[in-house]
C-alpha positions in Angstrom: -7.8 -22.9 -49.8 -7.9 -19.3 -49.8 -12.0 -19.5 -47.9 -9.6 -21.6 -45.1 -7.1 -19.0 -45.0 -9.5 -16.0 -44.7 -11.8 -17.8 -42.2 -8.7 -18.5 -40.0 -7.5 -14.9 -40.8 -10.7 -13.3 -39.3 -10.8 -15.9 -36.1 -7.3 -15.0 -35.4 -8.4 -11.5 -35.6 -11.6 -11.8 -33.5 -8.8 -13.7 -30.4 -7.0 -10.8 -30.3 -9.9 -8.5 -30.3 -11.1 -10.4 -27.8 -8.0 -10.2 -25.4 -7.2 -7.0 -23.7 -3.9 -5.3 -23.1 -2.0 -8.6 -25.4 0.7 -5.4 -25.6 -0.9 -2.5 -24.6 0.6 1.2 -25.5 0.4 3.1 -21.9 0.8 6.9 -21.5 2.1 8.3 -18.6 -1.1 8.7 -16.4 -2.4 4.9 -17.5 1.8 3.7 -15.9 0.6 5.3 -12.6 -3.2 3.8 -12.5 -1.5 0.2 -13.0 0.8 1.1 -10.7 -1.3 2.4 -8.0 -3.4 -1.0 -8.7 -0.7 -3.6 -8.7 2.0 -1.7 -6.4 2.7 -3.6 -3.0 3.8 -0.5 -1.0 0.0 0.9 -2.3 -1.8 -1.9 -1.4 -0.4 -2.5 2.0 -1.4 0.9 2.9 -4.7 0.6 1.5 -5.0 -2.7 3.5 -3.9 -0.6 6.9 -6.7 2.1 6.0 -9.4 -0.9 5.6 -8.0 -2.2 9.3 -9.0 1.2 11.1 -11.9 1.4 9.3 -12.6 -1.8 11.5 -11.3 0.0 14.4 -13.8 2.5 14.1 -17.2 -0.2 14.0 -15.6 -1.6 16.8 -15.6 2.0 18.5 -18.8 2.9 17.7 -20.2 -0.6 18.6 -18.7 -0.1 22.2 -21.0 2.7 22.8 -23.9 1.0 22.2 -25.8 -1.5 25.0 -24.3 -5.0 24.7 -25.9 -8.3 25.2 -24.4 -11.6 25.8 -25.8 -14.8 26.9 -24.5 -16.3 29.9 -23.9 -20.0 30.9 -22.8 -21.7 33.9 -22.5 -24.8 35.5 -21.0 -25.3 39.1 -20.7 -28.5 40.8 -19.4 -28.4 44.2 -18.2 -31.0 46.9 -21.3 -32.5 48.8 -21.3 -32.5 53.0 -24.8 -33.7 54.0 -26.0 -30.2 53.4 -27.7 -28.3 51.1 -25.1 -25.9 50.3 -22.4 -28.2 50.3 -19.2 -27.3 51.8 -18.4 -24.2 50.0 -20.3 -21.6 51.8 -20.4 -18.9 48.9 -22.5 -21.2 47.1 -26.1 -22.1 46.7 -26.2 -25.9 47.0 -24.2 -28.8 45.6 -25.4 -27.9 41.7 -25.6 -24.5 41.0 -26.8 -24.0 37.5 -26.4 -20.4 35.6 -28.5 -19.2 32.2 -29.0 -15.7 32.2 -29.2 -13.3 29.4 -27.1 -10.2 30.1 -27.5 -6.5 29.1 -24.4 -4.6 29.9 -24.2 -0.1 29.1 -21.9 2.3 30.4 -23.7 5.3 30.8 -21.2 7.9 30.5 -19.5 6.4 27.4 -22.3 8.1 25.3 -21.5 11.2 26.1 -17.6 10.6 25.6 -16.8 11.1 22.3 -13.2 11.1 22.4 -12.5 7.5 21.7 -14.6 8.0 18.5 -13.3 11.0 17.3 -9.7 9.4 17.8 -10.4 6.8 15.6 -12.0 8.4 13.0 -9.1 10.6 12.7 -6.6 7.3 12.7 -8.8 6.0 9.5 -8.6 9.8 8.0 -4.5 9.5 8.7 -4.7 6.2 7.6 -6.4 7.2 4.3 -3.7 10.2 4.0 -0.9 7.2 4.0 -2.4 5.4 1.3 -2.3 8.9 -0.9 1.5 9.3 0.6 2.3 5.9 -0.9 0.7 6.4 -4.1 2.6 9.5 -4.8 5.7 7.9 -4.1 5.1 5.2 -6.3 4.5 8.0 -8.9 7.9 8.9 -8.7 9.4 5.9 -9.4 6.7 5.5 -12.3 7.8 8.5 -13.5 11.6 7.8 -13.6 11.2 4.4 -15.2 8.6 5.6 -17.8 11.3 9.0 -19.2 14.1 5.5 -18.4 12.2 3.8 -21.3 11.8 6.6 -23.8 15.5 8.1 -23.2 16.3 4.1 -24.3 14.3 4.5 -27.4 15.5 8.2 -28.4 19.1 7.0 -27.8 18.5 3.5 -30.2 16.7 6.1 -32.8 20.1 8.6 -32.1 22.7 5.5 -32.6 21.1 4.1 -35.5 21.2 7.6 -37.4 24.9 7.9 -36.5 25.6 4.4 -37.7 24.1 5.4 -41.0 26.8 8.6 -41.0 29.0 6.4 -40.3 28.6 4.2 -42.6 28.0 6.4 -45.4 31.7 8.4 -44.2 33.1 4.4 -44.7 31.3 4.3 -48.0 33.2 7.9 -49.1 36.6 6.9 -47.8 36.4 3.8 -49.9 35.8 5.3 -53.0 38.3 8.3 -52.1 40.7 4.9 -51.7 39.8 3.5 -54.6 40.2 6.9 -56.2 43.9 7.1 -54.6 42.5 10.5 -52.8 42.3 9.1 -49.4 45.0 6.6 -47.2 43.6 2.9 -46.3 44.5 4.9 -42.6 41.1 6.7 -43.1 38.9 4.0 -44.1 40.0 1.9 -40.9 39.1 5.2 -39.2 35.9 4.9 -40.6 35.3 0.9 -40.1 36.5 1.8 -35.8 33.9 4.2 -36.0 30.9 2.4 -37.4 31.8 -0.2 -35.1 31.6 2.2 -32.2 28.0 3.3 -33.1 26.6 0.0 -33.0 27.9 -0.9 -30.0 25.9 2.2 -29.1 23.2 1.0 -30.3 23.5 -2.5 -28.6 24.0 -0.8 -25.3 20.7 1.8 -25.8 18.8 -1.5 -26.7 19.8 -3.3 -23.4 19.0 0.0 -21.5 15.6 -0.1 -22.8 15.3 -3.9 -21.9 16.2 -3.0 -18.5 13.9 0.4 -18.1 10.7 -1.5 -19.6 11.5 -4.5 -16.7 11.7 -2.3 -14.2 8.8 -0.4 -14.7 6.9 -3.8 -15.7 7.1 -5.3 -12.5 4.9 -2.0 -10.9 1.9 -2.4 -13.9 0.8 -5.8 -14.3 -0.5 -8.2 -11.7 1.6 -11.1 -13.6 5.7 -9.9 -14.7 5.4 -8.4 -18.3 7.8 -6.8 -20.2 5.5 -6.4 -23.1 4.3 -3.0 -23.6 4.9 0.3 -25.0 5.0 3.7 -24.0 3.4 7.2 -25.3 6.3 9.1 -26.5 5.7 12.7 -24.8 9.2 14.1 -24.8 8.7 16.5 -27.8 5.1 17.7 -26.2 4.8 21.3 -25.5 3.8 22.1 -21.6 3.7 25.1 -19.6 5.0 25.2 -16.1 1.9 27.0 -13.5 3.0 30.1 -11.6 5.0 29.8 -8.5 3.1 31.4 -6.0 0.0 28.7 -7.9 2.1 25.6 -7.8 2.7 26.2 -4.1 -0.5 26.7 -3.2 -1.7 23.1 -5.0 0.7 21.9 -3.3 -0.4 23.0 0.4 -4.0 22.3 -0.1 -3.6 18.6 -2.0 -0.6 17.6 0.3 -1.6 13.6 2.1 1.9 14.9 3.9 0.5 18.0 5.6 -3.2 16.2 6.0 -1.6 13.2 7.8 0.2 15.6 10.0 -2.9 18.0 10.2 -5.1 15.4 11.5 -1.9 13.6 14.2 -2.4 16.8 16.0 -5.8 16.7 16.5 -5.9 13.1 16.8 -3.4 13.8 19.7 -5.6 16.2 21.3 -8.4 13.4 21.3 -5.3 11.3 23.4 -5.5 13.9 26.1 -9.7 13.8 26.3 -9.2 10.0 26.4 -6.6 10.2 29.2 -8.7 12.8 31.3 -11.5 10.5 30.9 -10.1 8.2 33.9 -10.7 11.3 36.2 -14.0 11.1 36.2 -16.3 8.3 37.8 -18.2 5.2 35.4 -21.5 4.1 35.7 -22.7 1.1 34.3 -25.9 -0.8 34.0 -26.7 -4.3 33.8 -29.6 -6.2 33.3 -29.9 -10.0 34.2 -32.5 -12.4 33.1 -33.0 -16.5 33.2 -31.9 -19.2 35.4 -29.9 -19.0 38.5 -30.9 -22.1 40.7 -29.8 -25.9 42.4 -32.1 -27.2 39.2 -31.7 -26.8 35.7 -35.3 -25.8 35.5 -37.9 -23.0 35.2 -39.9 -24.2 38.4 -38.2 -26.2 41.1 -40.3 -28.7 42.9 -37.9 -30.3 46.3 -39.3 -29.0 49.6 -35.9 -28.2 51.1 -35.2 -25.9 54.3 -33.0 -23.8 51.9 -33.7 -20.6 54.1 -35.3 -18.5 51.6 -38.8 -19.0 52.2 -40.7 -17.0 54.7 -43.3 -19.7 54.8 -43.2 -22.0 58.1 -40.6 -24.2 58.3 -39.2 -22.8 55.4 -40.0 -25.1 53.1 -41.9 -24.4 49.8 -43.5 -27.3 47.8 -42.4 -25.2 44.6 -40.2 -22.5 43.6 -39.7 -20.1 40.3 -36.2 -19.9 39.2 -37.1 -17.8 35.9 -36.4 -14.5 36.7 -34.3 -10.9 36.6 -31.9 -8.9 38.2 -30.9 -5.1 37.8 -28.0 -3.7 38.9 -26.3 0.0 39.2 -22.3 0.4 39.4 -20.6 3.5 40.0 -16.9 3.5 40.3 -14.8 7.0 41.7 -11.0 7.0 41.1 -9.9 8.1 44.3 -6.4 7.5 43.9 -4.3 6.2 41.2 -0.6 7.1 42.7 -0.6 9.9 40.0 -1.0 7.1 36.5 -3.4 9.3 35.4 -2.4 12.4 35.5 1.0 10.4 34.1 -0.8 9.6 31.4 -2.4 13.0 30.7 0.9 14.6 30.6 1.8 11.9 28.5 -0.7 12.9 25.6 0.4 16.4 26.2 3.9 15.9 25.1 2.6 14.1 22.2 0.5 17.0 20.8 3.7 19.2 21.0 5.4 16.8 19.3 2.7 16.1 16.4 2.8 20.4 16.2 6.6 20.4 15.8 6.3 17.5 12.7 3.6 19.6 11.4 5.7 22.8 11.2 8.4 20.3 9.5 6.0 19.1 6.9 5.5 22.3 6.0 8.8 23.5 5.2 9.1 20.3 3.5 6.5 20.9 1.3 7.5 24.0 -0.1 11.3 23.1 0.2 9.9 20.1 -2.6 8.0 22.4 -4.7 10.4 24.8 -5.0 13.0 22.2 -5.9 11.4 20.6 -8.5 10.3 23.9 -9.9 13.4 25.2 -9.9 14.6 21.5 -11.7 11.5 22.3 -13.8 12.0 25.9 -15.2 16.5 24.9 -15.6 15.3 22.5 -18.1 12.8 24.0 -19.9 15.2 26.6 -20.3 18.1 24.5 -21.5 15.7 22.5 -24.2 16.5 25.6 -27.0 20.0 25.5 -26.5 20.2 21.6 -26.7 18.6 22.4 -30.1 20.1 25.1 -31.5 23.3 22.7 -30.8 22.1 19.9 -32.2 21.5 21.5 -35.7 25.0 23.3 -35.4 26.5 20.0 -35.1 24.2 19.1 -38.1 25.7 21.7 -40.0 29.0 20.9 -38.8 29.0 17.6 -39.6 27.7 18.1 -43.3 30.7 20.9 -44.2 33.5 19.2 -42.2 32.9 16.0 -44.8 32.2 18.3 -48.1 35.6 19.7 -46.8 37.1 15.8 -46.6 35.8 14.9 -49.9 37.3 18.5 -51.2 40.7 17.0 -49.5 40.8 20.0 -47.0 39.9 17.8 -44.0 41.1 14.9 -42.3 39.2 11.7 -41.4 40.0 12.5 -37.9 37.6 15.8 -38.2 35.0 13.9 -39.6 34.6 11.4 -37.1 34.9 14.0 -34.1 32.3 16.0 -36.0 29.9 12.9 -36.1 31.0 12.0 -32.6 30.2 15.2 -31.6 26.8 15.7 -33.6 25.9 12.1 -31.7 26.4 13.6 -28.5 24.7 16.9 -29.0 22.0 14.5 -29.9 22.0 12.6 -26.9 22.0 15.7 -24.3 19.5 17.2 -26.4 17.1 14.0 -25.9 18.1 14.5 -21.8 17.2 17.3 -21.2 13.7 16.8 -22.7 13.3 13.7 -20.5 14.5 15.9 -18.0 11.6 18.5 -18.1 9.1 15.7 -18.3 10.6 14.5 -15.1 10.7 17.3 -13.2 7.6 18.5 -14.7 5.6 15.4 -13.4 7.1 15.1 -10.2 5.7 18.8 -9.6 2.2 17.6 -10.8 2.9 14.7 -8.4 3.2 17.5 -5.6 0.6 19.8 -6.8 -1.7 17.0 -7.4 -2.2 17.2 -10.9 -1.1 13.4 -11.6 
């Protein structure tokens, strides 16, 4: 019995070994990998990146020669003659197979359609960073939601065992005939009260870990814990440093960085349709009255030179070269139109550049500011905390000494539970505002 029990012991054990992340513990940095690798908002830009990467092998492929194969058949009404009685045609049967080689000269030398797009793909690639970073706040929020939850179920819990241990002195002071059965009902309202409290902390956390499980797993999960990093010491950078991050890592100011050039690429791209296009084409195969390499009617089809005009054969296999050069002459002013157009839009892209900027710095210096107010606060929230410790622990030596009423002890505890509380906000507070800098320096 006990060789069954071990040997189903040690499979049991080698399952779970052998499945990942059954409830995997996540700090804060794994939260925003999962959530960068299961977020929809990430993914859609990522997809829109991979879609003008496309647009830029379609670019690039229009520069280069292009061949097709071309097939035609016409059939046109016969009238006794050999052309029939459509007079742009050849004959009655006019059959088409040609292989065609098509360039336009000039586009190699016109890199502005290129350029544009690799700058779309490089703005494209600068969205995909702008959506990850604002999945990171949200990340961020729901990760300090969960461990608030947990602090404040740890806080209740302590303050139902005060509580409880206040109901468990007022009923021996009753018994004793020191104390009114007023207090202990006092006492009972209060222990009450605190586990409501904890109840309530317990559906917070149910609620945070949901919401943030929704961003981390490709299937809904709830089932996971988090790193507890409130109580972790961190510095916050210098100023002048964190702003500086901030400029040079900023998919904000890149996107709007690389809309202005891409812009002035728009205005090469509409002062391309002043100047003239040349193409080449090269044709080769079958253009006859017979699907055939070698055509053998004698017919007076008036491109012999040979007497009568008539040939007793005639090679249909063959090739043609052409040269097109088109001048705009006169467009009614479209493309200067558009020129203007692309103009205005590089002005515009300038002036959201110049706002990006001062948005930048107007976030950094907000959640440094946020930052720096908290850390500053954390000592205070302490040194109250232990006050109300203290304050909590004489008020009841005072009760029990019958110099206190019941009514002091429970604001004491009440007000020890709170001190508690804001104590634990304002460390989640710091973390907050401490990662949503890194977010913007792009530290995280």
């Amino acid at each position: 019995m006990n060789t069954r029990i071990l040997l189903w012991t040690g499979a049991a054990a080698l399952v779970c070994a052998q499945t990942p992340d059954a409830h995997p513990t996540l700090t804060l940095q794994d939260a925003i990998a999962r959530a960068r690798q299961y977020g929809g908002v990430v993914q859609s830009a990522t997809l829109a990146a991979a879609q003008t990467q496309e647009d830029t092998k379609q670019v690039r492929a229009a520069r280069l020669p292009q061949v097709n194969w071309f097939n035609q058949y016409i059939n046109t009404q016969g009238d006794g003659t050999p052309s029939g009685i459509f007079v742009a045609n050849d004959g009655v049967h006019v059959y088409n197979e040609q292989g065609v080689v098509h360039e336009e000269l000039f586009s190699a030398v016109r890199r502005g359609e290129l350029n544009r797009a690799l700058l779309a793909e490089a703005i494209a690639r600068a969205k995909v960073e702008i959506a990850a970073r604002g999945l990171n706040a949200t990340v961020i929020q729901n990760y300090y939601a969960i461990l608030s939850a947990q602090h404040r179920i740890g806080n209740a819990r302590q303050s139902v065992q005060e509580s409880e241990h206040f109901l468990e002195i007022t009923g021996k002071l009753e018994k004793g005939g020191e104390a009114a059965h007023a207090d202990v009902v006092k006492a009972q309202i209060e222990v009450q009260a605190r586990q409501r409290d904890v109840q309530e902390a317990q559906l917070n956390l149910t609620k945070a870990k949901i919401a943030l499980g929704v961003l981390l797993f490709p299937n809904f999960s709830a089932d996971f814990d988090v790193v507890d990093d409130l109580s972790r010491a961190a510095a916050l950078p210098a100023v002048g440093e964190a702003q500086s991050q901030a400029a040079a890592s900023s998919p904000d100011l890149k996107a709007a960085t690389t809309q202005v050039e891409e812009a002035g690429q728009e205005i090469s791209v509409a002062r391309y349709q002043y100047l003239p296009s040349f193409g080449l084409d090269f044709f080769y195969g079958i253009d006859a009255n017979q699907f055939a390499v070698t055509s053998h009617e004698a017919q007076a089809t008036g491109r012999s030179t040979l007497p009568n005009y008539e040939v007793a054969a005639r090679h249909n296999l063959g090739y043609v070269a052409q040269a097109t050069l088109n001048v705009p002459v006169w467009t009614w002013g479209s493309i200067h139109s558009k020129v203007k157009q692309a103009e205005i839009r590089r002005e515009q892209a300038r002036s959201d550049l110049s706002v990006t900027r001062r948005i930048v710095d107007a976030n950094v210096a907000a959640a440094y500011a946020e930052a720096q107010g908290a850390q500053a606060q954390i000592a205070s929230l302490r040194q109250s905390v232990d006050l109300a410790r203290e304050s909590v622990r004489l008020t009841l030596l005072r009760y029990q000494a019958g110099e206190a009423t019941a009514l002091e002890v429970v604001d004491a505890q009440t007000t020890l539970a709170q001190a508690r509380g804001a104590y634990d906000e304002g460390l989640a507070r710091f973390r907050v505002a401490l990662a949503e800098l890194q977010t913007l320096t792009g530290s995280l």
